[in-house]
N, C-alpha and C positions, 0 to 999 in steps of 0.2 A: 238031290233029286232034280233033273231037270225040269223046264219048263215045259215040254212037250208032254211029261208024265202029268200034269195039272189040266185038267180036261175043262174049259169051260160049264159051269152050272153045278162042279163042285160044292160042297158043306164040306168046311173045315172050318179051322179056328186062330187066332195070332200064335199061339203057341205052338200051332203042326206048320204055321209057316217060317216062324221064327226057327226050327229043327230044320227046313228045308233050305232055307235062303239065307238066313241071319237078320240080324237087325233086331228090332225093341218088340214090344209088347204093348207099348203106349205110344199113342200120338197118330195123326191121321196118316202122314206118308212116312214111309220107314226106305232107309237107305245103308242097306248093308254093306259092311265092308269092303266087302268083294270088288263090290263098283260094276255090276253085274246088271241089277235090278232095281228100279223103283216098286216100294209095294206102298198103293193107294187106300186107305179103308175110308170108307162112306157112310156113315152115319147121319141121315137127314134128323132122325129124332131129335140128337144134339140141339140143331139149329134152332128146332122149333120150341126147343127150352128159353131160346133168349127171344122167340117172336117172326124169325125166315126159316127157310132153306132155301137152297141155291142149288141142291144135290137131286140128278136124279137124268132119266134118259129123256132129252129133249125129242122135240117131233124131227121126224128124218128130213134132212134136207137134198140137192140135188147130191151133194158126195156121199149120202148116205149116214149110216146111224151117226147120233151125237152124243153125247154123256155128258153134263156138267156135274165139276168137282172145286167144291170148295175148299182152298190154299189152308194151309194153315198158321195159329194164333188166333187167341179169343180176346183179344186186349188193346184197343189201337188198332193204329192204320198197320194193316198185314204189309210183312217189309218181304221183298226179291230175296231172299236169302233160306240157308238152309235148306229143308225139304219144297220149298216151292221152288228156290232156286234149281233142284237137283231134278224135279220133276219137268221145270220149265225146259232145262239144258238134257235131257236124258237122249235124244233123238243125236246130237251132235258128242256126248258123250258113249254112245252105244250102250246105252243103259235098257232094259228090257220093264216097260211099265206091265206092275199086273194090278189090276181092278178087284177090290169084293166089296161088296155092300152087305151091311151088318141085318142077318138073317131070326135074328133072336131079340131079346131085350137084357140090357143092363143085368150082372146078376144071375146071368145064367150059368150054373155049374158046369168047369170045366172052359168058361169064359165065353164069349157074346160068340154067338155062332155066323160063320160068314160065308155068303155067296159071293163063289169067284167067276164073277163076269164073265172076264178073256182077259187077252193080254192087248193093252191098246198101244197107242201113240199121240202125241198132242198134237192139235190141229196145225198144219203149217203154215195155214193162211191167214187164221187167228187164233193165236193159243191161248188165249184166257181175254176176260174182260172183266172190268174193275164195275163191283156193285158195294151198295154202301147197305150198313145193317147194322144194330145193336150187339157189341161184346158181352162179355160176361159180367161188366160193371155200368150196363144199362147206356153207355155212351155210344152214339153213330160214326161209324169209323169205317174205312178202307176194307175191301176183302178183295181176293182176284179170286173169280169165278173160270175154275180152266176147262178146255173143250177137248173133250177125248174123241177118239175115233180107232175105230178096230185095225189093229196093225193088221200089214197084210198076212191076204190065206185068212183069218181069224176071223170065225163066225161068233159072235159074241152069245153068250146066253140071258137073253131077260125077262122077265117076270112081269105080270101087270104090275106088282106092288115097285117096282123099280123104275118107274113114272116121275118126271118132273112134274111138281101137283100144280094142279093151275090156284091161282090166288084168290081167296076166301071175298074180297072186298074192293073197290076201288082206292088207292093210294098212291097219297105223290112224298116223295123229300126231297128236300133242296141239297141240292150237291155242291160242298164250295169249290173253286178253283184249287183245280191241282194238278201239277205234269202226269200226263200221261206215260208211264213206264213201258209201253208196250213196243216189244222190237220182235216180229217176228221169229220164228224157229227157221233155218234153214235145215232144210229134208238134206242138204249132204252133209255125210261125218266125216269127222276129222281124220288125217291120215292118221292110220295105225290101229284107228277102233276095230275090235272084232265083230261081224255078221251075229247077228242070233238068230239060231232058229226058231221058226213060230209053229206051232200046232198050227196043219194045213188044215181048212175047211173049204166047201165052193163059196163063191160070196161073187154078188153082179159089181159089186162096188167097194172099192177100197183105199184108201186116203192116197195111194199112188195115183188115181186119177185124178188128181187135184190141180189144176192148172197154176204154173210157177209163175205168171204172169200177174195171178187173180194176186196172190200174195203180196206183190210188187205193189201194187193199187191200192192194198191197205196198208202198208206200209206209209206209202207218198200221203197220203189221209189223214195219217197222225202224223205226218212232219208237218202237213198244212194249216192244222188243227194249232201246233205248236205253234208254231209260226207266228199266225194271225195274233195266238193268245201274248204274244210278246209284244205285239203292235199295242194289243189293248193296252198293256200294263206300263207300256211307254204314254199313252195317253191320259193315264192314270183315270182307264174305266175299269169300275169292278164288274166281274162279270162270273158269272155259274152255271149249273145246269141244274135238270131232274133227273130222278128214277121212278117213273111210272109202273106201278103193274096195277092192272084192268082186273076186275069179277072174271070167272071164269077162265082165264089165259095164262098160260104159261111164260113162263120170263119176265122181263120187263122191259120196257119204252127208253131209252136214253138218250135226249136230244144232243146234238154236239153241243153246242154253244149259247148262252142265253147271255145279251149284253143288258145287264140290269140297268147301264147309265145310257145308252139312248134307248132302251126296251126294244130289243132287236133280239128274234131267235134266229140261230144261225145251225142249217145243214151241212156239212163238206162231204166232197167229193174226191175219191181220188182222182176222176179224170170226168172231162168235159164231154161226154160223148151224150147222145140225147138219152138213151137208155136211163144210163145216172142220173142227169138232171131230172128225168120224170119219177126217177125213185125220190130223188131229193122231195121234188114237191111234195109229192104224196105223203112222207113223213111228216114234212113240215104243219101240212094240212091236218093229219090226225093228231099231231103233238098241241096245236095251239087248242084243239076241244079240249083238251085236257090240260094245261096248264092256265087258260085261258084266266080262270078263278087266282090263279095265283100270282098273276104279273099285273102292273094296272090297264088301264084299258087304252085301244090304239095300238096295241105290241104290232110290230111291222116282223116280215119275213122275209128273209135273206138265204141264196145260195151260195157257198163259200165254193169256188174251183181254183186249181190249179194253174188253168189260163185260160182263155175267153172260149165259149160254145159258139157253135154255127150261128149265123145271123138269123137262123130260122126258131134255132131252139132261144136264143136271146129276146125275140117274139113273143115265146110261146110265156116265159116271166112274165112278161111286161102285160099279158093276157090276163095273167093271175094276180096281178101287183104282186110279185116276186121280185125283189133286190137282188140283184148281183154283183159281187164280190171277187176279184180274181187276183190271185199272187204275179205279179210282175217282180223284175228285178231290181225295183225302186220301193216297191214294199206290197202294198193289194191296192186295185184300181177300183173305185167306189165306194170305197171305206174314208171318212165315215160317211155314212148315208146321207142325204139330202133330202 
């Protein structure tokens, strides 16, 4: 059966898709032989057996709808492989991702009934982001939380109950030091992949307007990130972060960088433009109310860039007692602080 015969806002089941596409019956992302298709299933209740979820349809941003979908393994740090791997690479492999969220409960005859979204694509500008959460043996461990978006033509179908739930409580965890795994998806395929068709819909927005530039900048942002975090570990500071999530709000807070040995919270930037730097602050400023309890007291804040901001936006720091930080080709200039 094709994908074009699967209408968005579908009830079916693993077992009518399994007859359609192939692949298992178990486990969150199925990858059928074929090499055709990723099929995603979403189960937020899962999550909230062990205490999160991560799953559900974030608030729209300027590119339009978002989805976050939790990688799979319930056991340890979630590893790049298998079904995350095949979901992460699907865009460069011509794989067609399809979405459903589980429409029933545990148990239900005939098996858990599921609504089929649409057919997405993973963000290209950031296609997942690492959140940390309790396994199935009570331990805090690694997840990658990945970021869907409606392939083109593709009006996705959603429900209120298919809401990213905003957070019951105020809570912070401390995050150890760990490489960042995240490398971009590049939007072009490999020679030889085949086109798939998408069930056409109108839609104002579609992850083709995405600007390939923007991608580039989060890309340079986790090389920056890296970077710096190798200067620390040469200097033999230890250093972490948080994950915040707030009452009432969706997602959560994740500052880049916290140097626990001089108590420095650190921003990055993929580039020095004043734009950035004034987002920089602003997080910096909401993040330190919130961990403020958790670091001792005096925590200093710092802008990590790529290479020096206009002499006006260098000012505008120095206004705020904001530290800066910038990658030179001899290592970062004003690291360590003074």
């Amino acid at each position: 059966m094709a994908i074009d015969d699967l209408a968005p806002g579908t009830i079916t089941n693993r077992t009518e898709m399994k007859a359609r596409f192939g692949g298992g019956i178990q486990g969150g992302i199925q990858t059928p032989a074929n090499g055709e298709t990723v099929l995603a299933y979403s189960d937020p209740s899962q999550g909230v057996k062990y205490g999160y979820t991560f799953d559900g349809h974030a608030e729209d941003d300027e590119h339009g709808p978002l989805f976050h979908y939790t990688g799979e393994g319930v056991v340890g740090d979630q590893r790049m492989t298998d079904g995350n791997k095949a979901l992460l690479d699907s865009v460069t492999d011509g794989r067609a991702v399809l979405l459903f969220v589980a429409a029933s409960k545990k148990g239900t005859p005939g098996g858990v009934k599921q609504w089929f979204v649409g057919q997405c694509v993973v963000d290209p500008v950031l296609p997942f982001e690492e959140r940390w959460a309790p396994g199935q043996d009570g331990v805090i461990r690694r997840v990658f939380v990945f970021r869907l978006r409606p392939a083109e033509g593709v009006q996705w179908a959603l429900r209120d109950e298919d809401a990213l739930p905003a957070a019951t409580v105020d809570h912070i965890v401390e995050l150890p030091a760990s490489p960042k795994p995240s490398v971009p998806v590049p939007t072009t395929k490999k020679p030889g992949t085949k086109s798939k068709k998408t069930e056409k819909h109108s839609t104002a927005t579609t992850v083709a307007n995405i600007i390939g530039g923007e991608r580039e900048v989060v890309r340079r942002e986790g090389q920056l990130v890296t970077a710096f975090e190798a200067v620390l570990t040469a200097e033999a500071h230890e250093f972490k972060s948080f994950q915040i999530t707030v009452e009432g709000e969706k997602g959560a807070l994740v500052p880049d960088l916290y140097d626990v040995t001089d108590n420095v919270l650190y921003e990055a930037k993929g580039n020095s433009t004043r734009n950035a730097v004034r987002m920089a602050v602003g997080q910096l400023l909401d993040y330190r109310r919130h961990v403020a309890k958790q670091v001792p007291k005096g925590m200093r804040l710092a802008v990590l860039l790529p290479e020096s901001p206009s002499d006006d936006v260098r000012k505008l720091l120095a206004a705020e007692d904001i530290a800066l930080v910038t990658q030179t080709k001899e290592g970062f200039a004003g690291f360590p602080l003074l």
